[in-house]
Legacy VTK file of the C-alpha trace (Angstrom):
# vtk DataFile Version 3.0
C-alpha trace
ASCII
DATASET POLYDATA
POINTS 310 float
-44.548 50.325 20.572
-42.362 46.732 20.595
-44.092 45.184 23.583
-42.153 41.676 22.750
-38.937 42.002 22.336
-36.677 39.055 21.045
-34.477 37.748 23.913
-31.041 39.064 22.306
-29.165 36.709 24.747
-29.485 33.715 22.423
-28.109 35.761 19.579
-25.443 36.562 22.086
-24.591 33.026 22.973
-24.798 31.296 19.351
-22.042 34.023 18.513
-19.641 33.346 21.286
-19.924 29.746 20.848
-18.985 30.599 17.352
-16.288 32.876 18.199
-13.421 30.057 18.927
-14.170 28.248 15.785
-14.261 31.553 13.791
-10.538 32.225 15.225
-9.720 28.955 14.333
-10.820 28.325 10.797
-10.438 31.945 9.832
-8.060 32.019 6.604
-8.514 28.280 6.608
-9.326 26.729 3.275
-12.958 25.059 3.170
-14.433 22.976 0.159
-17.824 22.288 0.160
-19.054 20.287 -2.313
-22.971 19.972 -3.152
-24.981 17.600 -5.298
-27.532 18.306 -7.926
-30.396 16.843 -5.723
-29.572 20.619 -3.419
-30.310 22.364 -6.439
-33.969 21.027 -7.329
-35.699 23.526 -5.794
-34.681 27.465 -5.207
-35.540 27.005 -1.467
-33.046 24.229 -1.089
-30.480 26.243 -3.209
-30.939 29.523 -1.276
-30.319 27.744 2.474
-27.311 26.159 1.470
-25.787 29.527 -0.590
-27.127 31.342 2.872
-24.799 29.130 5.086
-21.625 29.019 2.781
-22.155 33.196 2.573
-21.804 32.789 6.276
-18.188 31.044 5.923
-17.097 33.449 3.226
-18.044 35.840 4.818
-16.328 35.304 8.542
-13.337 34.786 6.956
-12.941 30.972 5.794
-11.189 30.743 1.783
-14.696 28.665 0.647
-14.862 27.128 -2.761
-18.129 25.429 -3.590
-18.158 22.877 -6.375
-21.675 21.690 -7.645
-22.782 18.602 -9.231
-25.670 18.091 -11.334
-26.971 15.009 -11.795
-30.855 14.937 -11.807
-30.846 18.105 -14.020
-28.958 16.146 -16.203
-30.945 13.555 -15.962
-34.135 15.039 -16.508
-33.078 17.217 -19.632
-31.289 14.157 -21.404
-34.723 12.253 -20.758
-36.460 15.079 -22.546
-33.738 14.884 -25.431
-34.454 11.258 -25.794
-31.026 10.513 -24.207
-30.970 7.391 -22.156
-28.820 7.658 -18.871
-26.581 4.880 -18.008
-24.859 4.341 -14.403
-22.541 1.850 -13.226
-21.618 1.556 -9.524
-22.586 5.341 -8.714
-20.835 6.512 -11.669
-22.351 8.551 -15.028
-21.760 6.583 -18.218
-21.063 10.112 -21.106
-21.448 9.470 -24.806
-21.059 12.509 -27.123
-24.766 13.612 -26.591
-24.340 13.456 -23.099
-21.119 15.406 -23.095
-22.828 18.112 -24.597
-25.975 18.041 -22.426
-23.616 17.841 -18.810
-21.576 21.320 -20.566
-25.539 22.750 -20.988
-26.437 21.523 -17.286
-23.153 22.320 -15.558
-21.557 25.184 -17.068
-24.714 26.966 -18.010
-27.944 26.210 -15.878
-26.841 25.092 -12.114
-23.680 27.213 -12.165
-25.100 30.294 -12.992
-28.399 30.583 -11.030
-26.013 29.762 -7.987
-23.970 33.197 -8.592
-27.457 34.437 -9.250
-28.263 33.895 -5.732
-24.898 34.663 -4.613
-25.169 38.336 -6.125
-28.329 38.578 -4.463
-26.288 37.969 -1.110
-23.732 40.094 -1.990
-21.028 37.541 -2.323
-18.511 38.012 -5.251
-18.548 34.935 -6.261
-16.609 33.549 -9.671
-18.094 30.513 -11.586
-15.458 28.338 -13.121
-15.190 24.641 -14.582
-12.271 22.646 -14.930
-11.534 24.120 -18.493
-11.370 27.546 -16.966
-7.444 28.081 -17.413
-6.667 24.731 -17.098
-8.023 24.282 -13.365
-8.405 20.469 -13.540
-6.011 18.481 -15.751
-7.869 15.273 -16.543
-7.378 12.311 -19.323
-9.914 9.954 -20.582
-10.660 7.331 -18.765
-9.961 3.673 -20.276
-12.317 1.302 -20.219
-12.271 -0.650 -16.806
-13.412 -3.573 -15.421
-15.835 -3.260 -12.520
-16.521 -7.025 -11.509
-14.698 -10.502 -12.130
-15.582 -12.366 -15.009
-17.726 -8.772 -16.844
-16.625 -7.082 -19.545
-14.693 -4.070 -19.379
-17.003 -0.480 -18.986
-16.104 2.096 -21.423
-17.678 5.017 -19.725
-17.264 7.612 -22.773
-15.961 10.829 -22.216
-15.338 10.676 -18.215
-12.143 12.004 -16.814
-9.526 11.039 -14.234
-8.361 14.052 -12.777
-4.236 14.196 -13.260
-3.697 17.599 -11.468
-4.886 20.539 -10.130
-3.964 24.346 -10.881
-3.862 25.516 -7.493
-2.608 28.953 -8.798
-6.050 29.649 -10.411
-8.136 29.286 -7.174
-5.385 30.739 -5.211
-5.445 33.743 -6.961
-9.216 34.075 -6.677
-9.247 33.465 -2.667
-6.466 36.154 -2.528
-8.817 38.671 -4.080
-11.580 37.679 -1.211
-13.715 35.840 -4.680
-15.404 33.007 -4.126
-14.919 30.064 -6.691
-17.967 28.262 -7.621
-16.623 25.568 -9.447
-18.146 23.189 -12.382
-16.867 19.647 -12.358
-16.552 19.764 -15.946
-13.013 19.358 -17.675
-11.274 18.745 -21.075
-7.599 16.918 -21.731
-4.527 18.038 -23.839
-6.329 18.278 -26.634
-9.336 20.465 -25.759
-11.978 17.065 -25.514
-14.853 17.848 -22.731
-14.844 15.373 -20.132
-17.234 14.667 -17.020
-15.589 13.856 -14.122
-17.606 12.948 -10.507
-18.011 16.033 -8.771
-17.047 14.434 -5.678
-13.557 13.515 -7.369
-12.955 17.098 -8.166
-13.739 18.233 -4.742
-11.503 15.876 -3.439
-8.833 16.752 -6.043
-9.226 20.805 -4.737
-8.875 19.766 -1.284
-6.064 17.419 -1.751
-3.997 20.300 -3.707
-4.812 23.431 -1.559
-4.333 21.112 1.623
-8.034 21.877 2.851
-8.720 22.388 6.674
-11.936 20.667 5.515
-13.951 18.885 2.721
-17.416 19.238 3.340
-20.210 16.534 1.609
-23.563 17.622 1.068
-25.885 14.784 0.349
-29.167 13.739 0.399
-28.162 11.413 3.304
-27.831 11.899 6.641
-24.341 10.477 6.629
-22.511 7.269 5.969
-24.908 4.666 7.233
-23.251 1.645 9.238
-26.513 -0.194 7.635
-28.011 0.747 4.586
-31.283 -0.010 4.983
-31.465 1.448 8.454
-31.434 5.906 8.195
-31.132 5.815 11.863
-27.362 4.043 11.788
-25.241 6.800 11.154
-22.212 6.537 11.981
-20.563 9.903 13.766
-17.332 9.457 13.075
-14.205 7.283 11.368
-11.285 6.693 10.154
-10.030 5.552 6.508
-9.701 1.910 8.112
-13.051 2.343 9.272
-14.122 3.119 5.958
-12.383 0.611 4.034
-13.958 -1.942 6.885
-17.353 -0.369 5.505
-16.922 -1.194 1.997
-15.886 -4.802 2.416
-18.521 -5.496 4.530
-21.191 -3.869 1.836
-21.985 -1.108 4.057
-21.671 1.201 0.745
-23.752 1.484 -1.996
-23.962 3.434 -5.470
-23.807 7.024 -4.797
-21.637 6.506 -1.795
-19.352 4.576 -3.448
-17.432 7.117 -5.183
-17.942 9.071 -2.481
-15.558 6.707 -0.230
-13.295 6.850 -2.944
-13.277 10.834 -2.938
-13.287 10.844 0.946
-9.664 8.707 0.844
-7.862 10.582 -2.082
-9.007 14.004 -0.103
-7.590 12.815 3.429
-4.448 11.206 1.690
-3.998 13.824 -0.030
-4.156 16.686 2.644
-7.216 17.403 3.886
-7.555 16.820 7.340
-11.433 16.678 7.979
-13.914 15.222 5.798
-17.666 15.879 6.632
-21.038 13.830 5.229
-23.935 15.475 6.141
-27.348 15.878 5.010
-28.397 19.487 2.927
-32.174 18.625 4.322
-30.735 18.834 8.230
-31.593 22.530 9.053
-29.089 24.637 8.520
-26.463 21.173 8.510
-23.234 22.809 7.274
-23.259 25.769 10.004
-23.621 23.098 12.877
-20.840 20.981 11.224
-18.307 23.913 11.240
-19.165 25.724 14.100
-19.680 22.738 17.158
-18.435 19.678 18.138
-21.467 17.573 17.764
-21.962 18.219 13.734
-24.888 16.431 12.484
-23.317 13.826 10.151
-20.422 11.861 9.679
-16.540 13.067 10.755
-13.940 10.879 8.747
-10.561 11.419 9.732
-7.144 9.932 8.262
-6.973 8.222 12.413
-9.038 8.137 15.182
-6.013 9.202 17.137
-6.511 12.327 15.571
-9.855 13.431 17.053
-9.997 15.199 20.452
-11.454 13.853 23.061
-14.235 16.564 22.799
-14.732 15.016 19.658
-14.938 11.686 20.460
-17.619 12.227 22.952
-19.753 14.580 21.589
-19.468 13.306 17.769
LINES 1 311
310 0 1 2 3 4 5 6 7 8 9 10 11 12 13 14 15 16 17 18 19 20 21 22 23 24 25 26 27 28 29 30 31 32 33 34 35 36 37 38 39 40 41 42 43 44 45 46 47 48 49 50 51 52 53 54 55 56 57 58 59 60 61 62 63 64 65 66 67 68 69 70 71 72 73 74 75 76 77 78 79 80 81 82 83 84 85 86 87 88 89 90 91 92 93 94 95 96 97 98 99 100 101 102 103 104 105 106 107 108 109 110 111 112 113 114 115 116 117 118 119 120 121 122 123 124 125 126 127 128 129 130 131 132 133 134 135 136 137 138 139 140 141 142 143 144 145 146 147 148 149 150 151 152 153 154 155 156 157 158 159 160 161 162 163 164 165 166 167 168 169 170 171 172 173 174 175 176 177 178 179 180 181 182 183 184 185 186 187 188 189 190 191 192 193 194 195 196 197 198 199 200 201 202 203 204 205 206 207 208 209 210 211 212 213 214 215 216 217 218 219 220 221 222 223 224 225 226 227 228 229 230 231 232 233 234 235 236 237 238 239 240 241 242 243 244 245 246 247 248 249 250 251 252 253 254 255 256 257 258 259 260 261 262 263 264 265 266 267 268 269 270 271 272 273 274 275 276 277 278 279 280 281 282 283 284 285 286 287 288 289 290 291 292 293 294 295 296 297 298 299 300 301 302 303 304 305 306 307 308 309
């Protein structure tokens, strides 16, 4: 005999307070995009699969692209393959090209539908390859600060378009792309392009509701060297305010310059937030108060819930 029985009323409230934001983003399209760091550890992995099952599963068109970095990072250190960064941003010979298709396409992709199976999402890995998802050129060597020489960063890609048809066609079907940041140009070359620039790129071209970052931070910090100073919300002013005033550093660099392209080029939410905050994408979605960062194209276009609350 039960003799204590779980109060049922706070399942009962957490799903009405979910219930307006359910109506609302149901249909929606949602891209969340996670880095390697969320896929260290099979704990990690499984809480964030658990919460974008959730999405998927109430109704919201959720594509999931995955990065990879410190997989990559430790294999090419066992190959005796040096890795070389430069402002946030992977430097690919041809070793390393052919490590990141090993890492990507093979390892991190597949144990997520692994997990996804065991959730009973029908899930679909892809990369940019995959029938010409991500369009992409080589990028030509560029110079990052006045008076350096120019970087050649190898085989790294600029994304040039995306096939929205081949994602499209997926969501139709109620599939869930899992997507590999990994694409090729005309010719068939493999090229590594930033994660965050192909989540932006998807959101941009399927005009997102919402791009979602998962990071190992708690959000965009208004000080770097102070975890506590995140900053709730702003706008792409706000952000470009940040970077001239060396608020952003490696990592977050590119992601700035992912956040813009996505809000410029559609998306109308873009959330930072923190894959180590419990259960961090959920409270993003499905309240007002999130627990990261809320950039926006304007303030004027936040609610005044949202401005409060945020």
């Amino acid at each position: 005999m039960m003799k204590n029985r779980p109060d049922p009323s706070i399942a009962v409230r957490a799903l009405r307070s979910a219930a307006p934001y359910i109506r609302m983003y149901k249909g929606k399209v949602f891209v969340i995009k996670a880095g390697g760091a969320v896929f260290s550890d099979e704990a990690s992995t499984r809480a964030l699969i658990e919460q974008v099952a959730i999405l998927h599963q109430v109704g919201i068109k959720t594509i999931l692209v995955h990065g990879g970095g410190p997989q990559l990072d430790v294999l090419q250190a066992q190959l005796g393959i040096q890795t070389q960064m430069v402002q946030g941003r992977r430097i690919t010979d041809q070793k390393s090209i052919d490590v990141t298709a090993m890492v990507l396409n093979g390892l991190i992709n597949t144990r997520i539908l692994a997990i996804c199976r065991d959730l009973a999402i029908e899930a679909v890995g892809v990369s940019g390859v995959d029938a010409g998802l991500i369009r992409a050129h080589k990028r030509a060597p560029v110079r990052v600060s006045d008076g350096g020489d120019p970087i050649d960063y190898g085989y790294v890609g600029d994304v040039d378009s995306v096939d929205t048809h081949v994602l499209e066609k997926l969501l139709d079907n109620g599939l869930m792309p899992v997507v590999s940041p990994l694409s090729a140009d005309s010719s068939g070359t493999l090229l590594n392009i930033n994660a965050d620039t192909v989540a932006a790129a998807i959101g941009g071209a399927l005009a997102a509701e919402k791009l979602v970052l998962c990071t190992g931070a708690t959000g965009i910090l208004e000080r770097v060297e102070d975890p506590g100073s995140v900053i709730s919300y702003t706008d792409l002013k706000g952000l470009k305010n940040l970077r001239d005033q060396g608020s952003l550093k490696d990592g977050m660099l590119p992601k700035a310059a992912a956040i813009e392209a996505a809000i410029r080029g559609g998306v109308r939410r873009v959330h930072v937030i923190s894959y180590k905050s419990h259960d961090s994408v959920l409270a993003e979605v499905f309240t007002n108060e999130g627990t990261g960062t809320l950039v926006v194209a304007d303030l004027n276009a936040l609610s005044p819930a949202e401005q409060i609350t945020q």
